[in-house]
C-alpha positions in Angstrom: 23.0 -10.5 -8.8 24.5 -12.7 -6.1 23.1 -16.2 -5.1 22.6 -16.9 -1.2 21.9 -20.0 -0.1 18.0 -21.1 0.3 17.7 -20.4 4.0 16.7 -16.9 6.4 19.6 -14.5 5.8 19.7 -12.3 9.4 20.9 -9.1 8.8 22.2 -7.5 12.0 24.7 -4.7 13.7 28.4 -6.2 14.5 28.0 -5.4 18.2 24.5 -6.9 18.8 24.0 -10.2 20.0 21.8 -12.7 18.8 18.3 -10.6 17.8 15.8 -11.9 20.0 12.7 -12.0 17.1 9.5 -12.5 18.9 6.5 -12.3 17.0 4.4 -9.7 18.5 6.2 -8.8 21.6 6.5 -5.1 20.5 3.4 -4.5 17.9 0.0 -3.9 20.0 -3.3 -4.7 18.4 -5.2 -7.7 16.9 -4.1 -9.2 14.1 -6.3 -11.5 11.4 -6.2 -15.2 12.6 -3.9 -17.3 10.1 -6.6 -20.2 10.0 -9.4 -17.4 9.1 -7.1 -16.6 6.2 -5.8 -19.4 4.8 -9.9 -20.4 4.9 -10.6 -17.4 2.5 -7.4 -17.9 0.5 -8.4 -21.9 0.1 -12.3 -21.1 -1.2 -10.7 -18.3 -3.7 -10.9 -18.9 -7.5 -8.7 -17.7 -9.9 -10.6 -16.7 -13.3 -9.5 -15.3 -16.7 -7.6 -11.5 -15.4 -7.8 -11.9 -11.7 -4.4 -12.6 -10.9 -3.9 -9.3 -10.0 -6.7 -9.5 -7.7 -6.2 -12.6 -5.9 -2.2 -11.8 -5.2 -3.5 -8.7 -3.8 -5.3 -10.3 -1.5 -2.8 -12.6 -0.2 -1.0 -9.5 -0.1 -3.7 -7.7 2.2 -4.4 -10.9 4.2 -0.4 -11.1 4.6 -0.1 -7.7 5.9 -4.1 -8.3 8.6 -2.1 -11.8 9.6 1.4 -11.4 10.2 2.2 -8.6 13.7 3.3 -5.1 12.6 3.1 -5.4 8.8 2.7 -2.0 7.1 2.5 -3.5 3.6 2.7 -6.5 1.7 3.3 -7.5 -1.9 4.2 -9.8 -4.6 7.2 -9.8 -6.9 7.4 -11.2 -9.8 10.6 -11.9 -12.3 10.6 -12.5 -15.8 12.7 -12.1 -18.7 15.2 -10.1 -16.3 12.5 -8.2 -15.6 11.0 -7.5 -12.4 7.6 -5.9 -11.3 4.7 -6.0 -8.3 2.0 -7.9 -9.7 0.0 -7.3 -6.4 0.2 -5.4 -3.4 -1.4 -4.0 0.0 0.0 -0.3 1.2 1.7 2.1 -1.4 4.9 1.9 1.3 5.0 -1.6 -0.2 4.8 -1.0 -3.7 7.4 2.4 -3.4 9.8 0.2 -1.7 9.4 -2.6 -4.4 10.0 0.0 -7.0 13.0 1.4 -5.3 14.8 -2.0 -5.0 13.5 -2.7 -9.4 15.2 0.6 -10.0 18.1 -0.1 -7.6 18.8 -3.3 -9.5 19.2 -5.2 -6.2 17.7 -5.5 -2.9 16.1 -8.0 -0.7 12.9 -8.9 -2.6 14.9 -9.2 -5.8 17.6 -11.5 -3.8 15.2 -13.8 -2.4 13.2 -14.4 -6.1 17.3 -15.2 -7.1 17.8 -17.4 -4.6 14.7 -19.5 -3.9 15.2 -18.4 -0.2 13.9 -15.9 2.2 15.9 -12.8 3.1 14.9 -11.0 6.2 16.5 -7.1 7.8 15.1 -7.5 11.1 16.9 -3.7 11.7 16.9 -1.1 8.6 19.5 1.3 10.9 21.9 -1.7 10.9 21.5 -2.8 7.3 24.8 -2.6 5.3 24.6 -4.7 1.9 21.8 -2.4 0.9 21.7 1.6 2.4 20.6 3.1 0.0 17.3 0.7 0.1 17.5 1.4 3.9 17.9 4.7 3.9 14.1 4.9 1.6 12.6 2.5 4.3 13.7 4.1 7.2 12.1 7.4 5.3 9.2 5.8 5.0 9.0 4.5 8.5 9.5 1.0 8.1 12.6 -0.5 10.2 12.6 -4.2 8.8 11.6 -6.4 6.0 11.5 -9.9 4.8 10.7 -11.9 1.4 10.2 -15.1 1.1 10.8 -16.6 -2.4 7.6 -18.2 -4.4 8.0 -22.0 -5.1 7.4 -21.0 -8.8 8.0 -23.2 -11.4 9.1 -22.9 -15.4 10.6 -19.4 -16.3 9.1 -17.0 -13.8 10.4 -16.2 -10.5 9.2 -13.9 -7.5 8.8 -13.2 -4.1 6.3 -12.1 -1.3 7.8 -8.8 0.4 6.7 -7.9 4.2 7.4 -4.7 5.7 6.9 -3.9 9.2 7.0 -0.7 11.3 9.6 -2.2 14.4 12.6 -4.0 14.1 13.1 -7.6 15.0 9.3 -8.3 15.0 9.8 -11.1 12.7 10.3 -15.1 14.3 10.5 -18.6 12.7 6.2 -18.4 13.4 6.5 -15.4 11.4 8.3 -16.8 8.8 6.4 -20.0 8.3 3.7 -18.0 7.9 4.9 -15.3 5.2 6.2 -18.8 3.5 2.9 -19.9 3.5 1.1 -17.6 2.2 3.9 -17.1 -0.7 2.8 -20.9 -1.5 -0.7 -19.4 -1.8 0.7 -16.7 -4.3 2.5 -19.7 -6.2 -0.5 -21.6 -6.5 -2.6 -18.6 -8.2 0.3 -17.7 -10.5 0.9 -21.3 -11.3 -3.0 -21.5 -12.3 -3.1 -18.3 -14.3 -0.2 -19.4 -16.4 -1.8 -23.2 -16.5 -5.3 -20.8 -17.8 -3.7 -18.8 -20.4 -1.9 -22.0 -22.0 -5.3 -24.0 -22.1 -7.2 -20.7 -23.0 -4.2 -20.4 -26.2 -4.7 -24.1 -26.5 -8.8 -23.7 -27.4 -8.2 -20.6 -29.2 -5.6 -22.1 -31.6 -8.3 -25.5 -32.0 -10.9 -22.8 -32.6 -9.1 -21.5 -35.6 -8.1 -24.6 -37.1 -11.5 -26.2 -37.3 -12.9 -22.8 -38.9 -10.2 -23.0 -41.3 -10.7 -26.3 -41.9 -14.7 -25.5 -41.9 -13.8 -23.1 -45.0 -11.7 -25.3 -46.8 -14.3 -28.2 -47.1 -16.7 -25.5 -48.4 -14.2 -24.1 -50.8 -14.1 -27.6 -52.3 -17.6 -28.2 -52.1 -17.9 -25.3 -54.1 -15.4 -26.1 -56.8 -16.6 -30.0 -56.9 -19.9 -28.3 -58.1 -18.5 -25.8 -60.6 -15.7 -28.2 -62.0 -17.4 -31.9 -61.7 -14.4 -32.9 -60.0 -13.0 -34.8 -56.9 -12.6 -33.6 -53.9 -8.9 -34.2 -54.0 -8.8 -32.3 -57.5 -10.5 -29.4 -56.0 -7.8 -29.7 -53.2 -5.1 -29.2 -55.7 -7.1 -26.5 -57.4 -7.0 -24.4 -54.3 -3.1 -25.4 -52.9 -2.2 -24.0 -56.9 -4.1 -20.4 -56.2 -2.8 -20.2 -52.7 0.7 -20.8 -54.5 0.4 -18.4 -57.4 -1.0 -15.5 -55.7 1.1 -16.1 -52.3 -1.5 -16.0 -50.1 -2.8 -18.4 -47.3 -4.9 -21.2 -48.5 -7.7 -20.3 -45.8 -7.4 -16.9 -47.4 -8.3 -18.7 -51.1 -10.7 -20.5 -49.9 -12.6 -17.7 -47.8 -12.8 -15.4 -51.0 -14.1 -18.2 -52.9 -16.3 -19.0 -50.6 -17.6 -15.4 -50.0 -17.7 -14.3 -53.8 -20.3 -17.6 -54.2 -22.4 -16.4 -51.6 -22.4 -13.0 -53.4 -22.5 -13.8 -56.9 -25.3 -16.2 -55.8 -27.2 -13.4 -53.7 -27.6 -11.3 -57.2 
């Protein structure tokens, strides 16, 4: 997959002139104030599975903020593999699943190239045709994604699509980079969760197995009058012979006491 520099690739017809990309000069209607949004997207938390949830969001609030979005969604690369973690209108995801299948496209150039690609104009679009060619279908005439500043082994990107060409200015783009620093932050926390959530498992298990060793020698310090380093021995010699874990030994021994005892 080719590298472009990090910086707004404009894609545009030979005979045009320079696009004239004004932010809501030809989409009608309200959209969501961007200080209302980033509001909501500061006060959300990200909790144990909600990754999903909260990239949608900044997906949805993407597509209510930014003028004449018809979906929104979020990219995400890893091991050379690609995917929409969250999203906000099916055009969004179909056209995020034509570009995974494709190989290449504009969302998968911008997660390569830690910049942001924008088509103001799908009929003019040449490096990519057959992607245009699906988003003219489905009624969108422009795009842009803007690459997450990710960090460690993951990459991605937040996709806009919009229903006019050349809707799309620098305001428009400092916003859509925005919010992707919103996405970066939530996947940045959910990774940052699942290593300290690993973390506390893995502790948990050690200090059980540890908590069934000690009674294991407790046990065998009882029935052999020995030390508790002989009964140490004793156990590292049965896990040895019989090839099994020594928390293994030591939970059998413990739990055939507590039976034999029971009778």
């Amino acid at each position: 997959m080719a590298r472009v520099p990090a910086a707004v690739t404009v894609v545009q017809h030979p005979s045009a002139g320079v696009p004239t990309l004004r932010a809501g000069a030809i989409i009608t209607g309200t959209t969501l104030d961007p200080l209302v949004a980033f509001a909501e997207l500061g006060q959300m938390k990200l909790d144990e599975g909600d990754l999903q949830a909260v990239l949608g969001r900044v997906a949805e609030l993407a597509r209510q903020t930014l003028p004449g979005i018809v979906g929104a969604s979020v990219t995400l690369v890893e091991s050379d593999r690609a995917f929409t973690v969250g999203f906000a209108g099916q055009v969004a995801l179909d056209l995020d699943e034509t570009q995974y299948q494709e190989g290449f496209g504009p969302c998968l150039e911008a997660a390569q190239s830690a910049g942001t690609i924008a088509v103001p104009d799908m009929a003019a679009e040449t490096r990519w045709p057959a992607f245009a060619r699906q988003a003219l279908a489905a009624g969108v005439r422009s795009c842009m994604s803007v690459a997450l500043p990710v960090q460690e082994a993951v990459l991605g990107a937040l996709n806009i699509y919009t229903i006019q060409p050349a809707v799309l200015d620098r305001d428009a783009i400092e916003l859509a980079q925005t919010f992707a620093g919103y996405a970066a932050v939530a996947i940045a926390n959910a990774r940052l969760y699942q290593s300290t959530a690993t973390l506390a498992e893995d502790m948990r298990r050690a200090m059980e197995t540890r908590a069934v060793i000690e009674q294991a020698k407790g046990i065998l310090v009882a029935q052999h009058h020995c030390t508790p380093e002989q009964a140490f021995e004793m156990l590292t010699r049965l896990s040895q012979t019989t090839h099994r874990k020594l928390r293994d030994c030591a939970a059998d021994l413990v739990t055939s006491t507590a039976e034999n005892g029971a009778r």
